[in-house]
C-alpha positions in Angstrom: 0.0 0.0 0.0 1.3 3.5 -0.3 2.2 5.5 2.4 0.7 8.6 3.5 -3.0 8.5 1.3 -5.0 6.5 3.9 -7.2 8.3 6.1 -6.3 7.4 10.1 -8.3 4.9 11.6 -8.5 5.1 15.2 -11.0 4.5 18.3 -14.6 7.2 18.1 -17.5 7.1 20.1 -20.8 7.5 18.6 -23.7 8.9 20.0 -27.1 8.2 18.8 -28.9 11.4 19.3 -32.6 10.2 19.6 -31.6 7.8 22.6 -28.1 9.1 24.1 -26.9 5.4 23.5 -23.0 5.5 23.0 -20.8 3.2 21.9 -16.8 3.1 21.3 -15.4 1.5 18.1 -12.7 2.2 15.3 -13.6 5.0 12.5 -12.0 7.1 10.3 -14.2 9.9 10.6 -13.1 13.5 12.0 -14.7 15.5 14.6 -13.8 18.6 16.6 -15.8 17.1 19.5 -14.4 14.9 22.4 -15.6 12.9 24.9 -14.7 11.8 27.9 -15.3 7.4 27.9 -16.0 5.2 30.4 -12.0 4.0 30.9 -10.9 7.7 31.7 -9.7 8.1 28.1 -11.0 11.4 26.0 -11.9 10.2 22.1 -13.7 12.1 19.2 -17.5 12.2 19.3 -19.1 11.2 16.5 -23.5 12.2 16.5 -25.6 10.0 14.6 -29.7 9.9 14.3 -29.8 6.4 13.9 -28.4 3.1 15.7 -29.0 -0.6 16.6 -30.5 1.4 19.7 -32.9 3.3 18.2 -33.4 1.3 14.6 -36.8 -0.3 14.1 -35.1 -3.4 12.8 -33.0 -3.7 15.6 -35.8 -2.7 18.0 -38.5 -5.0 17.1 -40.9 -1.5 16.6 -41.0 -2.2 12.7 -44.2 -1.5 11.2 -45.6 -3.6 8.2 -47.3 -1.2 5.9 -51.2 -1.8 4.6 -50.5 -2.7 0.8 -53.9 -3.7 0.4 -55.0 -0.4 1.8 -52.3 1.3 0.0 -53.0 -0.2 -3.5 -57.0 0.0 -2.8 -56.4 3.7 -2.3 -54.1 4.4 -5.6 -56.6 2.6 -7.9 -59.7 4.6 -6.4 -57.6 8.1 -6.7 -56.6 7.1 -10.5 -60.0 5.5 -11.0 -58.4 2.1 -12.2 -61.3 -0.2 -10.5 
């Protein structure tokens, strides 16, 4: 590999800002923000909206969406019956 053209890859937190869930794990992403983490070390804070904390797939709060009801509606609005 060539030297000096990789981004650094070391240890970020994230914070998932619907739930205040935080986890530590390797990134290359940049941020001006720091954090203090649970083992007295200070690390960049990465925000993010969504996680396996707050993601309906991970949360088992998915909702199944009404195709019938959605389909029924189309053909009425287009008049397709």
């Amino acid at each position: 590999m060539k030297q000096d053209i990789h981004p650094e890859y070391k240890k970020v937190v994230f914070l998932d800002t619907g739930t205040g869930f935080k986890f530590l794990s390797g990134s290359t992403y940049e941020s001006e923000e720091t954090i203090e983490w649970e083992d007295g070390n200070t690390y960049p804070l990465i925000k993010v909206e969504i996680s396996s904390d707050s993601h309906p797939f991970y949360t088992g709060k998915q909702r199944l969406a009404d195709t019938g009801g959605r389909i029924d509606r189309f053909k009425k609005k287009y008049n397709m019956n």
